[in-house]
DSSP file (Angstrom, degrees, kcal/mol; ACC not computed):
  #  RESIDUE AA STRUCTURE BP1 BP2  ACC     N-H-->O    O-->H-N    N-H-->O    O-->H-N    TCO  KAPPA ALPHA  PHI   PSI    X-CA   Y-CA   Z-CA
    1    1 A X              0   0    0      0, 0.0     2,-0.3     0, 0.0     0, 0.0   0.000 360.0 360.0 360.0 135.0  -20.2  -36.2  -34.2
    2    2 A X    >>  -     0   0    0      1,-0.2     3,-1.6     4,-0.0     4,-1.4  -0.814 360.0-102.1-105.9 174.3  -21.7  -38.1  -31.7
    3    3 A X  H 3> S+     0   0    0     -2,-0.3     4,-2.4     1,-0.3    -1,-0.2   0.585 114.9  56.0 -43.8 -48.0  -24.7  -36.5  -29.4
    4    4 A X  H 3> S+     0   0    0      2,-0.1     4,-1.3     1,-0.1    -1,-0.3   0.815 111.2  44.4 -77.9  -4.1  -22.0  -35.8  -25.9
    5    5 A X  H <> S+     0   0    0     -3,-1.6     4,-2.2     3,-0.2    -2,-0.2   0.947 112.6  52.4 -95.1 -43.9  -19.8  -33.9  -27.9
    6    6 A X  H  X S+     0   0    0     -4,-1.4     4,-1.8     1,-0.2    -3,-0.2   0.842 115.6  38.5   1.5 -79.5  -22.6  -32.0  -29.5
    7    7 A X  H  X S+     0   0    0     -4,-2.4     4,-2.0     2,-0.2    -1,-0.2   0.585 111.9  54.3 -82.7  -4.6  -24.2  -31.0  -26.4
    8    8 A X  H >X S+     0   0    0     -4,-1.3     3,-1.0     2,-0.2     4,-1.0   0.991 112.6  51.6 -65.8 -52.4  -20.7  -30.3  -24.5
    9    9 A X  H >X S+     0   0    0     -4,-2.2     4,-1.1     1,-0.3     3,-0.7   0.793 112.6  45.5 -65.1 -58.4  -20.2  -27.9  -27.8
   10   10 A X  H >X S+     0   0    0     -4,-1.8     4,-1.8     1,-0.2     3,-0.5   0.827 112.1  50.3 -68.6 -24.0  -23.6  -26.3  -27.1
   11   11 A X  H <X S+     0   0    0     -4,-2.0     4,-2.8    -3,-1.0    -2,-0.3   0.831 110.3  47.3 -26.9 -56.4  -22.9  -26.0  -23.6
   12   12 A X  H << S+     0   0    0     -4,-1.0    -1,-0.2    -3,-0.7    -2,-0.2   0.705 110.7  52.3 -75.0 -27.2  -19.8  -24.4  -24.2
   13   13 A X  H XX S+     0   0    0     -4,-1.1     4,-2.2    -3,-0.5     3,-1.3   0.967 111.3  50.7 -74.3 -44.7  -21.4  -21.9  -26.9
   14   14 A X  H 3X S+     0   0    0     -4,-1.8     4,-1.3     1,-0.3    -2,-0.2   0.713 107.4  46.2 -61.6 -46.5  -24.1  -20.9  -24.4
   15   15 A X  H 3< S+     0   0    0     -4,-2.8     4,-0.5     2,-0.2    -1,-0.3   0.498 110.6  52.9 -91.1  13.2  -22.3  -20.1  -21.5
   16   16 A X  H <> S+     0   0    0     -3,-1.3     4,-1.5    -5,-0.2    -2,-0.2   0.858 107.2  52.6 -95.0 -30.9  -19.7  -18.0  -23.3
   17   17 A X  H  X S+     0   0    0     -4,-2.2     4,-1.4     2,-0.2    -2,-0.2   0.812 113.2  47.4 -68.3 -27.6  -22.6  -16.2  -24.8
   18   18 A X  H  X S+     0   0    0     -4,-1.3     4,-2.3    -5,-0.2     5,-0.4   0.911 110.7  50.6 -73.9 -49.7  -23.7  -15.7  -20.9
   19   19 A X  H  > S+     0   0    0     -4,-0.5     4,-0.5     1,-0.3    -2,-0.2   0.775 110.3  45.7 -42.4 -32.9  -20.4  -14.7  -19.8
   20   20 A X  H  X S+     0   0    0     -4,-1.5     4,-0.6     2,-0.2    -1,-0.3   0.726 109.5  57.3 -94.7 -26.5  -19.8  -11.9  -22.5
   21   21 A X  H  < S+     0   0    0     -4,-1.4     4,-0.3     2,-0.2    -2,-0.2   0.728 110.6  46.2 -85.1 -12.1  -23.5  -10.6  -21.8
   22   22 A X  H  X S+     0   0    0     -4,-2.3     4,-1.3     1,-0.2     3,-0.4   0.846 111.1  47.8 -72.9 -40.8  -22.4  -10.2  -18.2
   23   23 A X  H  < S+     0   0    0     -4,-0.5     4,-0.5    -5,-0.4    -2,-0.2   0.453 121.0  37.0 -77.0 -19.4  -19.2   -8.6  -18.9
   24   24 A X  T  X S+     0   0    0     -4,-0.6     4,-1.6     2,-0.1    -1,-0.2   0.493 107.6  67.8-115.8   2.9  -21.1   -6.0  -21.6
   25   25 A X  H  > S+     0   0    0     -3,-0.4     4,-3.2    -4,-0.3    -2,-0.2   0.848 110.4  37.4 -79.3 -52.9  -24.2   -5.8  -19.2
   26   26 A X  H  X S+     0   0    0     -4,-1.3     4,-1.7     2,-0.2    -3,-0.1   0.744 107.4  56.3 -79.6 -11.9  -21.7   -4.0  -16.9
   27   27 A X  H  4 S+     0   0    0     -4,-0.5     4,-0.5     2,-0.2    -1,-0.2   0.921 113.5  41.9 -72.3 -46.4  -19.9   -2.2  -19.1
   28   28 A X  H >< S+     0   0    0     -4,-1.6     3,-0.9     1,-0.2     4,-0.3   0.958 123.5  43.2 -47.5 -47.5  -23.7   -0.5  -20.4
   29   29 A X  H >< S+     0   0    0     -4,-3.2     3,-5.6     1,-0.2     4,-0.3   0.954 100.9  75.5 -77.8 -34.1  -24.7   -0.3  -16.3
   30   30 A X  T 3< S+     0   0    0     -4,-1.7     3,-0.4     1,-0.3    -1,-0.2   0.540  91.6  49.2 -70.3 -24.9  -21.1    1.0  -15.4
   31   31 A X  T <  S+     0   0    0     -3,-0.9    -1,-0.3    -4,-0.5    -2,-0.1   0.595 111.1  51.2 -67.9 -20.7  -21.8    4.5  -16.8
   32   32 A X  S <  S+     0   0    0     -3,-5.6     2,-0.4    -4,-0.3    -2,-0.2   0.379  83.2  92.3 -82.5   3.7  -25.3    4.9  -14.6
   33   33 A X  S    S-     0   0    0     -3,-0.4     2,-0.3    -4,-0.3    -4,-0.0  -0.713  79.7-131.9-128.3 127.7  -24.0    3.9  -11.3
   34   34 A X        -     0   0    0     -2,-0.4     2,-0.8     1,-0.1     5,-0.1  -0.640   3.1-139.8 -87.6 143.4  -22.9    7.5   -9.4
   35   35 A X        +     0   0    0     -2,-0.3     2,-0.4     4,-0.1    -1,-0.1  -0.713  64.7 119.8-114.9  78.4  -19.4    7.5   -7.7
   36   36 A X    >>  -     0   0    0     -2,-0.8     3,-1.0     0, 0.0     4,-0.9  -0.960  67.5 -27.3-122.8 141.2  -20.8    9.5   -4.7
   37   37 A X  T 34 S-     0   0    0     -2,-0.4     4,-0.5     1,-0.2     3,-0.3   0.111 126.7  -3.6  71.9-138.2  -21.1    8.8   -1.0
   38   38 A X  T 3> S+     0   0    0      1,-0.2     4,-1.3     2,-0.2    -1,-0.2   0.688 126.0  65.6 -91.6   7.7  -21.3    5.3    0.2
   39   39 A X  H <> S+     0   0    0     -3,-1.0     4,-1.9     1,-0.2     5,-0.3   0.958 104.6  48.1 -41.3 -62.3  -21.3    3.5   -3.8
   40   40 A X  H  < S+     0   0    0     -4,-0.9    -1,-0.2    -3,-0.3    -3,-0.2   0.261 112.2  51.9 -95.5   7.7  -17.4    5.0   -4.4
   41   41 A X  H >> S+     0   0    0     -4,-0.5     4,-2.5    -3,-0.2     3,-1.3   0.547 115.0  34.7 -75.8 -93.3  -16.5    3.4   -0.8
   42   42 A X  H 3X S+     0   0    0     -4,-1.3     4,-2.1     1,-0.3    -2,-0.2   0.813 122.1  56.8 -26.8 -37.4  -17.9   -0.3   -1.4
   43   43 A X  H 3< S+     0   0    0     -4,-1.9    -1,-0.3     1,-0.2    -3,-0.1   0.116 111.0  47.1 -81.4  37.5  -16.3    0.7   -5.7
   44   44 A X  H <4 S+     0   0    0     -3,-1.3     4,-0.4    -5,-0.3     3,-0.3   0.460 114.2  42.0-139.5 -41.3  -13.1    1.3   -3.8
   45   45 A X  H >X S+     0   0    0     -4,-2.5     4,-1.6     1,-0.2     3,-1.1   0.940  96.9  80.7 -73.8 -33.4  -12.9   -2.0   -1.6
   46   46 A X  T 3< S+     0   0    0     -4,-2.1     4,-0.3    -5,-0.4     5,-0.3   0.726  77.7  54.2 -42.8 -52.9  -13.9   -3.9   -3.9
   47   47 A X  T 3> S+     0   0    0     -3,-0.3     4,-1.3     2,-0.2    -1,-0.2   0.832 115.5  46.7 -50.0 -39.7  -10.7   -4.7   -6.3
   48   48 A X  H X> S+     0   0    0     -3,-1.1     4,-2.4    -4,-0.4     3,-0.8   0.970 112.0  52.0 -80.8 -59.8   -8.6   -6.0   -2.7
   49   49 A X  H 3< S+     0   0    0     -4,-1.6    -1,-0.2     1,-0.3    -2,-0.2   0.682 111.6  48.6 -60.9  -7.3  -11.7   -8.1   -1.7
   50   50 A X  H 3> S+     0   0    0     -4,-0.3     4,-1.3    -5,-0.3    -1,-0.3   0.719 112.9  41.9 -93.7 -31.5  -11.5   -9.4   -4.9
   51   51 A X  H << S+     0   0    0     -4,-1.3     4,-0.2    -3,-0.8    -2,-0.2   0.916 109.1  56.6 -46.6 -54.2   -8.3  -10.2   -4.8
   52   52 A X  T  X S+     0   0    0     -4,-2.4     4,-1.2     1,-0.2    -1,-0.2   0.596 104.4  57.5 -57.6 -20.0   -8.2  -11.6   -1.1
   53   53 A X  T  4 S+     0   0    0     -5,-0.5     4,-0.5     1,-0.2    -1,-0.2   0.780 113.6  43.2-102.5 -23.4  -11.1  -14.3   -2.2
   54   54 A X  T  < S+     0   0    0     -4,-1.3     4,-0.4     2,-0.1    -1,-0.2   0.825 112.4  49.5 -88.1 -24.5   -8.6  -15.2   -4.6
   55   55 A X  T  > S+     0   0    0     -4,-0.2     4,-1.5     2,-0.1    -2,-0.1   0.884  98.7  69.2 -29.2 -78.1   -5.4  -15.2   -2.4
   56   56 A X  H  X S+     0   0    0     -4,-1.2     4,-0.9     2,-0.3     5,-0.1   0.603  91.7  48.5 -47.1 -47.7   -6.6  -17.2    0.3
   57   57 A X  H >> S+     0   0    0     -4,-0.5     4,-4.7    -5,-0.2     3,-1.4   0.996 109.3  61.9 -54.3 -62.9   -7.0  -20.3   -0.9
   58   58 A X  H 3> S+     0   0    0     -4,-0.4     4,-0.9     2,-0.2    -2,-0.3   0.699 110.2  37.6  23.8 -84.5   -3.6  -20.0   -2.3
   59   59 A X  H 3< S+     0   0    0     -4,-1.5    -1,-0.2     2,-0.2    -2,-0.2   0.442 103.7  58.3 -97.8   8.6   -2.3  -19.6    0.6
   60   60 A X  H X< S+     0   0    0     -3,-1.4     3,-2.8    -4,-0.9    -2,-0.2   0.811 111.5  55.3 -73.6 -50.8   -4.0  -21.8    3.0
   61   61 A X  H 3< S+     0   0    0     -4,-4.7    -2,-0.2     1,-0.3    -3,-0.2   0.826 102.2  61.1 -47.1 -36.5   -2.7  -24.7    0.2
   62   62 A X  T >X S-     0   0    0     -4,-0.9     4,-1.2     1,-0.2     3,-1.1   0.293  97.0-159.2 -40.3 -25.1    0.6  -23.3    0.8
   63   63 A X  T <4  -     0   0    0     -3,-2.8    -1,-0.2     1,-0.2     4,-0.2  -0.500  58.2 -16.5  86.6-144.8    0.7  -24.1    4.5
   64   64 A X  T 3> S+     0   0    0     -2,-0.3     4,-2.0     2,-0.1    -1,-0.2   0.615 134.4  55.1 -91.1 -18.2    2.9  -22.4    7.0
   65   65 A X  H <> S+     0   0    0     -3,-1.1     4,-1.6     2,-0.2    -2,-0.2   0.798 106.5  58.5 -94.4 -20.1    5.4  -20.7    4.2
   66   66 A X  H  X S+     0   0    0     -4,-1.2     4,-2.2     1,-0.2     5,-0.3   0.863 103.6  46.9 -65.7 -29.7    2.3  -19.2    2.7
   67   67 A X  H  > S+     0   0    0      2,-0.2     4,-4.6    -5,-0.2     3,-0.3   0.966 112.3  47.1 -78.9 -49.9    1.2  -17.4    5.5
   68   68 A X  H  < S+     0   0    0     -4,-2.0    -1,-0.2     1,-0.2    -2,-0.2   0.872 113.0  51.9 -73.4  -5.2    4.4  -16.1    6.1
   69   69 A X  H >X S+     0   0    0     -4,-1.6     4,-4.3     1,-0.2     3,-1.7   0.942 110.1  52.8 -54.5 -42.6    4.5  -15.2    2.1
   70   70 A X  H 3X>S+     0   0    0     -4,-2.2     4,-4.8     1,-0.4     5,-0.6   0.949 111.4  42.8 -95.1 -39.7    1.3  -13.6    2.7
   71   71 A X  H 3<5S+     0   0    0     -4,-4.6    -1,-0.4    -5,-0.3    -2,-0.2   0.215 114.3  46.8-115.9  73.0    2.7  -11.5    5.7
   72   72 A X  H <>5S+     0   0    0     -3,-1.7     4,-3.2     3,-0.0     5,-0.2   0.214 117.0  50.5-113.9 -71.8    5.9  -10.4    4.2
   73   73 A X  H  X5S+     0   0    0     -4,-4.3     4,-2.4     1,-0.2     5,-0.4   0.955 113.9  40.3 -36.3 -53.6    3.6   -9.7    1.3
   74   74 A X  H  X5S+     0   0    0     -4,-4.8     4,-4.3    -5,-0.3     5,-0.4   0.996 113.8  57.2 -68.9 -44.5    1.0   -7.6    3.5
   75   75 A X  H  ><S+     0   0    0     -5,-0.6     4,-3.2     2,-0.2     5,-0.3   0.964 106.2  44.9 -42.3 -58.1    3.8   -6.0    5.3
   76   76 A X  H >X>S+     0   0    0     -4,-3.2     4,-3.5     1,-0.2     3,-1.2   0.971 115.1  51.4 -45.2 -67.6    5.5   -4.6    2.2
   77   77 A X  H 3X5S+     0   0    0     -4,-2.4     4,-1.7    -5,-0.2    -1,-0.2   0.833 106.8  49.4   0.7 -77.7    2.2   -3.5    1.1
   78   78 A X  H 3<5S+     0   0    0     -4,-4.3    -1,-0.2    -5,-0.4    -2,-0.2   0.827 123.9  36.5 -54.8 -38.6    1.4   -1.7    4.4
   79   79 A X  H <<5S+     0   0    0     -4,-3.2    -2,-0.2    -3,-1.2    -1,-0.2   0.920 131.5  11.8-107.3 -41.8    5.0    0.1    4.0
   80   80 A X  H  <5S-     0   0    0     -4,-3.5    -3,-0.2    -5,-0.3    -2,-0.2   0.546  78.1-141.6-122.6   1.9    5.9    0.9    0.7
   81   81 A X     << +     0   0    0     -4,-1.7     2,-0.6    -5,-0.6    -4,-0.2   0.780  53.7 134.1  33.6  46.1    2.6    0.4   -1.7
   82   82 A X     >  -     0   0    0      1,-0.2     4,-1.9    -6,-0.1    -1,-0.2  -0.928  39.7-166.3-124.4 122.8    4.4   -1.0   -4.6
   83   83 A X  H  > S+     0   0    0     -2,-0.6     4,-1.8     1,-0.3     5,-0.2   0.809  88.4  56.5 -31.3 -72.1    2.8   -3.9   -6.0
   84   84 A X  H  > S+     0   0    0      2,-0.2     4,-1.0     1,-0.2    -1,-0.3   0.702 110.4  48.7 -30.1 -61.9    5.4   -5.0   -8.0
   85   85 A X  H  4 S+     0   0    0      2,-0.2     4,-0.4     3,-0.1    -2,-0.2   0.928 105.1  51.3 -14.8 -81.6    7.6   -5.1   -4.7
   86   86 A X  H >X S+     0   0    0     -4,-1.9     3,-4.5     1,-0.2     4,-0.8   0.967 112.5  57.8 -63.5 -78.2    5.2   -7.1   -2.1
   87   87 A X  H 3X S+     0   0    0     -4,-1.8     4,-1.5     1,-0.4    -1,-0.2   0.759 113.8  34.8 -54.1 -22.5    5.0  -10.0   -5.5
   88   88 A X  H 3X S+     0   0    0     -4,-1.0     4,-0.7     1,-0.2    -1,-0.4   0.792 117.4  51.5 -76.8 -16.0    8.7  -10.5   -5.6
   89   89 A X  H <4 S+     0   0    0     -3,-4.5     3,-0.3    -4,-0.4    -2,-0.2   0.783 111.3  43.8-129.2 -50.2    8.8  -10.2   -2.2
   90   90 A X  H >X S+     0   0    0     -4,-0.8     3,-1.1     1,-0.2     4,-0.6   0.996 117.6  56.2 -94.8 -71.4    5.8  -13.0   -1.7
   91   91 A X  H 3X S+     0   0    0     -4,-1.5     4,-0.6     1,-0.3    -2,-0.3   0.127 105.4  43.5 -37.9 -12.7    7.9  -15.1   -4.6
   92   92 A X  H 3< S+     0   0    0     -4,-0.7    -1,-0.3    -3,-0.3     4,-0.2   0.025 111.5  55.8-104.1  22.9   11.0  -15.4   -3.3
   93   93 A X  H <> S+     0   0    0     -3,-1.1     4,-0.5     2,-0.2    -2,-0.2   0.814 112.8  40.9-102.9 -48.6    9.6  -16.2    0.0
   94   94 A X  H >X S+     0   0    0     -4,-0.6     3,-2.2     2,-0.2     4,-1.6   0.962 112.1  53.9 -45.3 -67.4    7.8  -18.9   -1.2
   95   95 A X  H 3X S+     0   0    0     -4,-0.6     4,-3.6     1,-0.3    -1,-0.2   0.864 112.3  47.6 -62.6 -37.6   10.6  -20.2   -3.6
   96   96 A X  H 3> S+     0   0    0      1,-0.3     4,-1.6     2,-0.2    -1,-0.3   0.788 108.6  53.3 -78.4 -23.9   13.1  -20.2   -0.4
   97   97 A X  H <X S+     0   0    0     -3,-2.2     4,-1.2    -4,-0.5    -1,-0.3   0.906 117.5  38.8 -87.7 -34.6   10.7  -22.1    2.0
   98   98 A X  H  < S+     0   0    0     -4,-1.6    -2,-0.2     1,-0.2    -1,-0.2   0.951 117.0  49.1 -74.0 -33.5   10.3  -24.7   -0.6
   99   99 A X  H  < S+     0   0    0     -4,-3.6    -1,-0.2     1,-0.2    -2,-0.2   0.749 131.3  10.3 -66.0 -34.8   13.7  -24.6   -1.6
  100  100 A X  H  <        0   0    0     -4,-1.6    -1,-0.2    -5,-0.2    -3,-0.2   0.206 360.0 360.0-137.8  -6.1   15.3  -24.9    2.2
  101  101 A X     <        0   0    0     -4,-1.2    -3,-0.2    -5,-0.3    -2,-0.1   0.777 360.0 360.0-140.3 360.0   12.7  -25.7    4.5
């Protein structure tokens, strides 16, 4: 084995061992943290704002048929709140703009 696959290997060990101590670092804080007042607002936005930072590039790559995925997508949202809906809903929007336009 020669010396870069070595240190990719330790690399690789090192940040998984960081990755899991962040991920059980929150699981230990996650019981301390009080869901009062203006904590359980910001713990309540939080899941769509993660979501949106993940969207968004997505659908800027996407162009013009992403934006309209995304509000077809928001709309459904906004009107019926089933998840499961708005993603079919964003996926066949997509698939038809590639497919025909």
């Amino acid at each position: 084995m020669s010396n870069t696959e070595l240190y990719a290997l330790i690399i690789i060990f090192l940040v998984s061992i960081g990755t899991y101590g962040l991920r059980l670092s929150g699981l230990l804080l996650s019981g301390k943290i009080s869901n009062e007042g203006k904590i359980r607002i910001f713990l309540d936005y939080l899941p769509p704002t993660l979501l949106l930072s993940f969207v968004t590039p997505v659908v800027l790559k996407e162009g013009f048929a992403g934006i309209v995925a995304f509000f077809f997508i928001a709309v459904c949202m906004y009107k019926t709140k089933n998840i499961f809906l708005s993603m079919i809903i964003g996926i066949v929007t997509i698939a038809i703009s590639r497919n025909f336009l």
